[in-house]
C-alpha positions in Angstrom: 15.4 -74.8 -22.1 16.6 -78.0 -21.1 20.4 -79.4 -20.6 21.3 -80.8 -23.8 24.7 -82.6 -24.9 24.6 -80.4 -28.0 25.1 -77.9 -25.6 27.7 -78.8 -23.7 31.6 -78.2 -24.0 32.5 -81.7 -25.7 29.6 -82.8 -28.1 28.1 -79.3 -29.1 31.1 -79.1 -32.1 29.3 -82.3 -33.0 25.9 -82.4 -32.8 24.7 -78.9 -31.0 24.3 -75.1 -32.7 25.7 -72.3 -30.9 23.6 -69.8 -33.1 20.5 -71.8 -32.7 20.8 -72.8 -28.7 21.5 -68.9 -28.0 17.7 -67.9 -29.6 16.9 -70.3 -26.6 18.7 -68.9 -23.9 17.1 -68.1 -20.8 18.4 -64.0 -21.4 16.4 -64.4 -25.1 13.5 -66.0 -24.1 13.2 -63.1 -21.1 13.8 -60.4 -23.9 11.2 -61.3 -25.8 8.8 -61.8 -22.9 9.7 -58.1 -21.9 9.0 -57.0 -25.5 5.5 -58.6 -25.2 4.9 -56.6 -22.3 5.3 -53.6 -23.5 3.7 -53.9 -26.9 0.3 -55.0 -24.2 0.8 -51.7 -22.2 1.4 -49.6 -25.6 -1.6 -51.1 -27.2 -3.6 -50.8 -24.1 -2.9 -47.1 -24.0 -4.0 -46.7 -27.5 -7.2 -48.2 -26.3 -7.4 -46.1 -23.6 -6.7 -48.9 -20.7 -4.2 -47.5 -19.5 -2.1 -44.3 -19.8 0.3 -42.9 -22.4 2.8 -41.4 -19.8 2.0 -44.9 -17.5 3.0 -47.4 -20.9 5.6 -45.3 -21.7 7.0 -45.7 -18.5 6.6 -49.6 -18.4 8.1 -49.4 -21.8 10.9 -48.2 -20.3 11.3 -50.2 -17.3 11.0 -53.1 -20.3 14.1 -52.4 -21.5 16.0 -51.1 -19.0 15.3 -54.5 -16.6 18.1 -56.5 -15.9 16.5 -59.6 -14.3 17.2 -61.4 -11.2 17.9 -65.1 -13.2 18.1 -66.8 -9.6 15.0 -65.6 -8.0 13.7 -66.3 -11.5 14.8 -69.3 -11.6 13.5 -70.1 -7.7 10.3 -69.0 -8.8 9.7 -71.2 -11.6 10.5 -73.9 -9.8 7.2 -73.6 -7.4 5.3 -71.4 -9.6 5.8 -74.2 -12.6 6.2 -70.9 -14.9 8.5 -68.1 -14.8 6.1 -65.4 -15.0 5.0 -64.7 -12.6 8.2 -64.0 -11.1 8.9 -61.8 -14.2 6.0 -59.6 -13.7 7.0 -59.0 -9.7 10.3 -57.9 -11.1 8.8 -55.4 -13.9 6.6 -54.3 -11.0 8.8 -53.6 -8.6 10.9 -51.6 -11.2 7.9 -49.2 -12.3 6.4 -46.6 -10.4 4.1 -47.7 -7.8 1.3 -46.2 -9.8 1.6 -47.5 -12.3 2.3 -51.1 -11.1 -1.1 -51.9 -11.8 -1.0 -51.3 -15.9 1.7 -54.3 -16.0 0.8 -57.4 -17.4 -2.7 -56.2 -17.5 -5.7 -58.4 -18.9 -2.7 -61.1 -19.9 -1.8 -64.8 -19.0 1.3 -66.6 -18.3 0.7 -68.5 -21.5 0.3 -65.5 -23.7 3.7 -64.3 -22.6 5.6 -67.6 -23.1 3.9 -68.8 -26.1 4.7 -65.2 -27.8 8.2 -65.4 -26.7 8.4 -68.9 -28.2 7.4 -67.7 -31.4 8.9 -64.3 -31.6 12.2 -66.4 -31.2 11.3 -69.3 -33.5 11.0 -66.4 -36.3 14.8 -66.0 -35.6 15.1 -69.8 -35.9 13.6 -70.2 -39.4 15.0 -67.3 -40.7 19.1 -69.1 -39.6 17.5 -72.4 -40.3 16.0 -71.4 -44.0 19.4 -69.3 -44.8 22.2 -72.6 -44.5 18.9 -75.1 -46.3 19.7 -73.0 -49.2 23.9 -72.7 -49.0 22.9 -77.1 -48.4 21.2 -76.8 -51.7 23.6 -74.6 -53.5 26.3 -77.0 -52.7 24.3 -80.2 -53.9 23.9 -78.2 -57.2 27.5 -77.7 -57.6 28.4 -81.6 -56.9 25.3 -81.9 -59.5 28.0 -79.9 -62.3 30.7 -80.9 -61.2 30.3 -85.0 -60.8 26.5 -85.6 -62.0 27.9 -87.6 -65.3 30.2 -90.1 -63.4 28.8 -93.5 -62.9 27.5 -94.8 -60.1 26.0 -98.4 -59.4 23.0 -98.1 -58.5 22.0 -100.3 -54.8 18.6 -101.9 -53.9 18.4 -103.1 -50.5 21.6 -103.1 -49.9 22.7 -105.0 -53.0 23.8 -103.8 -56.8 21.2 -103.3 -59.2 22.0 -101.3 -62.4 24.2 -98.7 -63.5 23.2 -95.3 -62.8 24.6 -91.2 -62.7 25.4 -89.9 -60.0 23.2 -86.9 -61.0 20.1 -89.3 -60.3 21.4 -89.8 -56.8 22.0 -86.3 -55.8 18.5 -85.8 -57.7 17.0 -88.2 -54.3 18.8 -86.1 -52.0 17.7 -82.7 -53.2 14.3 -82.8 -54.2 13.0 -83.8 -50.6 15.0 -80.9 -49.2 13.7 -78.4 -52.0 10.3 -79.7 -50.9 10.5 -79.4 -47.2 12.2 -75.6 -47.5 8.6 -74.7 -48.7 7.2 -76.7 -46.0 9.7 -75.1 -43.5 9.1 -71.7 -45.2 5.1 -72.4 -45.1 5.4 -73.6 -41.1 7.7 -71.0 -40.1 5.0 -68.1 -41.5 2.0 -70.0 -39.7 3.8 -70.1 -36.6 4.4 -66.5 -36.6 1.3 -65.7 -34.9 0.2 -64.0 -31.4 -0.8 -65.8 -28.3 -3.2 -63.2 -26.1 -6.0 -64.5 -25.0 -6.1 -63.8 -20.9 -6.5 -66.9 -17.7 -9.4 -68.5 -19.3 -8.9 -68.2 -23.2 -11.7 -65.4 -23.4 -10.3 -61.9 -23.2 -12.7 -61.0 -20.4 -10.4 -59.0 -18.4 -10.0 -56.5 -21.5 -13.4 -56.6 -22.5 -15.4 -54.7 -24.4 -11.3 -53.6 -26.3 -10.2 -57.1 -25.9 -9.8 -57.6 -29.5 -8.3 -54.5 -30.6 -6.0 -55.1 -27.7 -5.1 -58.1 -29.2 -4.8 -56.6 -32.6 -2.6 -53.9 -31.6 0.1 -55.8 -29.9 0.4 -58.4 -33.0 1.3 -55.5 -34.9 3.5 -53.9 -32.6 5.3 -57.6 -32.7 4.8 -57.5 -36.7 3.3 -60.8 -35.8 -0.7 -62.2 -37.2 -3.9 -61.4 -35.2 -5.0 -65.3 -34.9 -8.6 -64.2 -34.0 -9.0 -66.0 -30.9 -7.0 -68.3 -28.7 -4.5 -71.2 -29.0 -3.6 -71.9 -25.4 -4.8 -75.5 -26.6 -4.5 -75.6 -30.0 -0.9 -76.8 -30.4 -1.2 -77.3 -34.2 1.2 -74.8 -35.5 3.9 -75.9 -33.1 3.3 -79.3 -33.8 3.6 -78.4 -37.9 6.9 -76.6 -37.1 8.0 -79.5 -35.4 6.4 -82.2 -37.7 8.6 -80.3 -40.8 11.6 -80.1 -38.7 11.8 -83.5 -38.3 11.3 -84.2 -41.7 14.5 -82.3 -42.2 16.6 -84.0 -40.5 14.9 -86.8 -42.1 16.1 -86.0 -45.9 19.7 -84.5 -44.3 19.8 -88.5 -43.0 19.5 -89.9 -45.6 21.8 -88.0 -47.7 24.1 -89.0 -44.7 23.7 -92.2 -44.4 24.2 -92.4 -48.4 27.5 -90.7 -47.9 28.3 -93.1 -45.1 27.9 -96.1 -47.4 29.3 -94.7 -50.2 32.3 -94.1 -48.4 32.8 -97.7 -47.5 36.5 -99.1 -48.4 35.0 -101.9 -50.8 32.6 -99.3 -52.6 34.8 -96.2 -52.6 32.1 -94.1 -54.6 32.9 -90.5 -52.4 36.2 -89.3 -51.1 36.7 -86.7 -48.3 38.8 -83.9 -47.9 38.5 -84.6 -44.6 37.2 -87.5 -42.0 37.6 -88.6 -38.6 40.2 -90.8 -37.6 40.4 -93.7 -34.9 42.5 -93.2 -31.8 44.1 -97.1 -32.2 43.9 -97.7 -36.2 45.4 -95.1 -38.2 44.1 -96.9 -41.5 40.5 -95.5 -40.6 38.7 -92.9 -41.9 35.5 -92.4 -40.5 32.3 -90.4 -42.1 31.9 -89.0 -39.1 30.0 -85.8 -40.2 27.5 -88.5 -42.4 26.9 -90.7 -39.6 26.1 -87.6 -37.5 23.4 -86.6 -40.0 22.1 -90.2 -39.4 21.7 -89.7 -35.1 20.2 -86.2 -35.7 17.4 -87.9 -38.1 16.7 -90.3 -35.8 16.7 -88.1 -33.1 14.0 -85.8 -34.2 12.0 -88.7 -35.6 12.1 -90.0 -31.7 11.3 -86.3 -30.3 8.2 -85.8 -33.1 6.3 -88.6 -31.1 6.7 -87.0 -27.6 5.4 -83.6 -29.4 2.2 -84.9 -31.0 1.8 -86.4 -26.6 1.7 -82.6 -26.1 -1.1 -82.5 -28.2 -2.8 -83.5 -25.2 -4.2 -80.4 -23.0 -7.2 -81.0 -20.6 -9.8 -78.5 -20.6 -8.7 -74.5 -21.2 -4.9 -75.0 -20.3 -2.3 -78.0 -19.1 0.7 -77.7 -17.2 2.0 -80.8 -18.0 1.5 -80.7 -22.1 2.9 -77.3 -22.3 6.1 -78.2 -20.3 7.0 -81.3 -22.5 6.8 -78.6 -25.4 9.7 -76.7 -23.7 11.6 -79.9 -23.5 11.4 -81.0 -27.1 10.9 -78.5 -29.2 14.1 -76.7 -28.6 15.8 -80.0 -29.1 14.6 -80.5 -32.6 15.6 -77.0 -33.3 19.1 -77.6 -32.1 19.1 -81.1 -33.9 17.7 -79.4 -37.1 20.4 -76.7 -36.9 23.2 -78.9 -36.4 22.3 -81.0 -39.4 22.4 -78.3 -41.5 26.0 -77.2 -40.2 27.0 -81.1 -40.7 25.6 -81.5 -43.7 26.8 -78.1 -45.4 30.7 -78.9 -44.7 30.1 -82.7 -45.0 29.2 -81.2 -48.9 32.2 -79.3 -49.0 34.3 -81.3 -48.0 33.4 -84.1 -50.9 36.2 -84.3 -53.4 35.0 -86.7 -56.0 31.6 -88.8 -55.9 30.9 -91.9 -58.4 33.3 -94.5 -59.5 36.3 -96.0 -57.9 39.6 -94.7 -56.5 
C-alpha cells in the first residue's frame, strides 16, 4: 500500500488503524497471494493438470517461502506488479520439475485481486465488530440521557425543543442502515478473481471452470462465473459504503463538536484535548476527527469511481489507483470507528446546560 500519515509514528494515534493497516501490509498481502497459489496447484491436481505429489510440493514451498521484500520490491517497480517477481521466487524454491505447475493457467490480476479480497474479508469482519460496540454505546446514551432536553438547531440557528433521544435517533439509524450495507458489500466482495491473461481461461481449457471452482472453495470464497479483471463494481460498492460510513460517523462528530461549544454546552467530556498556550480550552478533538475522516473518504470515493475506467481486457493505470485509495478508505473507516467508539464513551452527560 501506499505511505499514509495514519501510518506513521505521530498521526496514526489520531487518525490511522494499526489492526486495519496490518491486513494491508506488504507480508499479508504476500501471504494471501501464496495461499492463492496453492489452492490453483491443489485444484489443478484434482483436475488432473498437474500432479498430486508436484501440488503438494508447491504447497509446501507456499508456506514455507520467506520472500525476498527488496528484490520484490525492485521488481515491481519495472514490472508495474509484484508478481511476477513472486512467482520467480516460488519457482526457484520448488523442484525444478515441478517449476512448471506454478502459477499455471493464472494472471497477475487473479493473484492480486484474490489477495485484495481474501484480506478485505478480514477488514469487514474488524470493521462490522467495533459498528456494533458504536451502536451498543449510542443505545446506552439513548437510556441513559434520551429524556433530557435538547434545543433543537436548524441551519445553524434554534428552532424548537426537542429530546435528546430524537438526536441520537439521527445518528443511529444511518449507521444501523449502512452495517447491512457494509454486511451486504463485504459478502459480494467475497468473491474469486481467476480468469487467466486475457479474461478467458484458455490456458486451462477444457477444466478451466472447475479449476476455477475448486480454488474458490479451497479459499471458502464464491465461484463468480466468469471474469472481473474490469468489472470493478464490487470494489467500488465496498468503497461507495465505506465512505458512507464515515459519512454518518461525521456527522455524529461534527454534532458533538457543536454541541460541545462553550455557549451551548449540550455534552461534556470525560476527556478532550487541550491547547498548548490556553489552558481554558477543551477541544473535541476526537469529534472533529470524525469530521476529516468523512471528508476524506468522501474525497477518495471520487478518485475510485475514476478507476472505474479500464481500457479494453485489463488497465494498468485504473487498477493501480485502486491500490492507492482503497486501503485509505479502509484505514479512514477504521479509525472512525476507534474515534467514534471512545469519543461515545467518553460522554458524560448530553442535553441541557452545565
Amino acid at each position: 500500500m501506499s505511505y499514509s500519515v495514519a501510518t506513521g509514528p505521530i498521526l496514526a494515534s489520531m487518525l490511522g488503524d494499526g489492526e486495519v493497516a496490518a491486513l494491508f501490509s506488504a507480508e499479508a498481502d504476500v501471504r494471501a497471494m501464496l495461499a492463492f497459489e496453492a489452492a490453483l496447484a491443489h485444484a489443478c491436481a484434482e483436475v488432473g493438470l498437474v500432479p498430486a505429489d508436484a501440488a503438494a510440493r508447491i504447497t509446501a514451498a507456499c508456506d514455507g517461502l520467506a520472500p525476498d521484500f527488496e528484490r520484490l520490491g525492485t521488481a515491481t517497480a519495472e514490472d508495474g506488479v509484484v508478481v511476477a517477481e513472486l512467482v520467480r521466487q516460488l519457482r526457484g524454491a520448488v523442484d525444478p520439475a515441478d517449476r512448471e505447475h506454478v502459477h499455471l493457467g493464472a494472471t497477475s490480476q487473479d493473484v492480486i485481486d484474490t489477495s485484495l479480497v481474501l484480506r478485505l474479508r478480514a477488514v469487514n469482519t474488524l470493521l462490522q465488530a467495533r459498528l456494533d460496540r458504536v451502536g451498543a454505546a449510542l443505545e446506552e446514551l439513548q437510556v441513559t440521557f434520551g429524556d433530557a432536553p435538547l434545543m433543537a438547531r436548524t441551519r445553524m440557528q434554534a428552532a424548537r425543543p426537542i429530546r435528546v433521544r430524537d438526536r441520537i435517533d439521527a445518528w443511529a439509524g444511518p449507521l444501523a442502515r449502512i452495517a447491512e450495507r457494509l454486511a451486504a458489500g463485504g459478502e459480494d466482495l467475497q468473491c474469486l478473481q481467476l480468469a487467466g491473461p486475457t479474461g478467458t481461461l484458455a490456458e486451462l481449457a477444457p477444466h478451466g471452470a472447475e479449476v476455477r471452482r475448486r480454488v474458490a472453495a479451497r479459499l471458502d470464497l464464491a465461484d463468480p462465473g466468469g471474469c472481473w479483471h474490469t468489472d470493478r463494481r464490487r470494489i467500488l460498492d465496498y468503497a461507495d459504503a465505506l465512505s458512507r460510513l464515515t459519512g454518518a460517523l461525521g456527522k455524529l462528530g461534527q454534532d458533538l463538536a457543536l454541541m460541545a461549544q462553550n455557549e451551548i454546552a449540550e455534552v461534556e467530556f470525560a476527556a478532550t484535548g487541550g491547547s498548548s498556550s490556553m489552558a481554558h480550552k477543551r477541544n473535541p478533538v476526537r469529534a472533529e476527527t470524525l469530521v476529516t475522516l468523512a471528508r476524506a473518504n468522501a474525497t477518495q470515493i471520487a478518485g475510485m469511481h475514476q478507476a472505474l475506467v479500464h481500457e479494453q481486457e485489463r488497465s494498468g493505470a485504473a487498477w493501480t489507483l485502486e491500490w492507492l485509495l482503497l486501503p485509505q478508505m479502509c484505514l479512514a473507516a477504521g479509525a472512525a470507528l476507534r474515534n467514534a467508539e471512545a469519543l461515545l464513551g467518553a460522554v458524560r452527560r448530553l442535553g441541557g446546560a452545565a
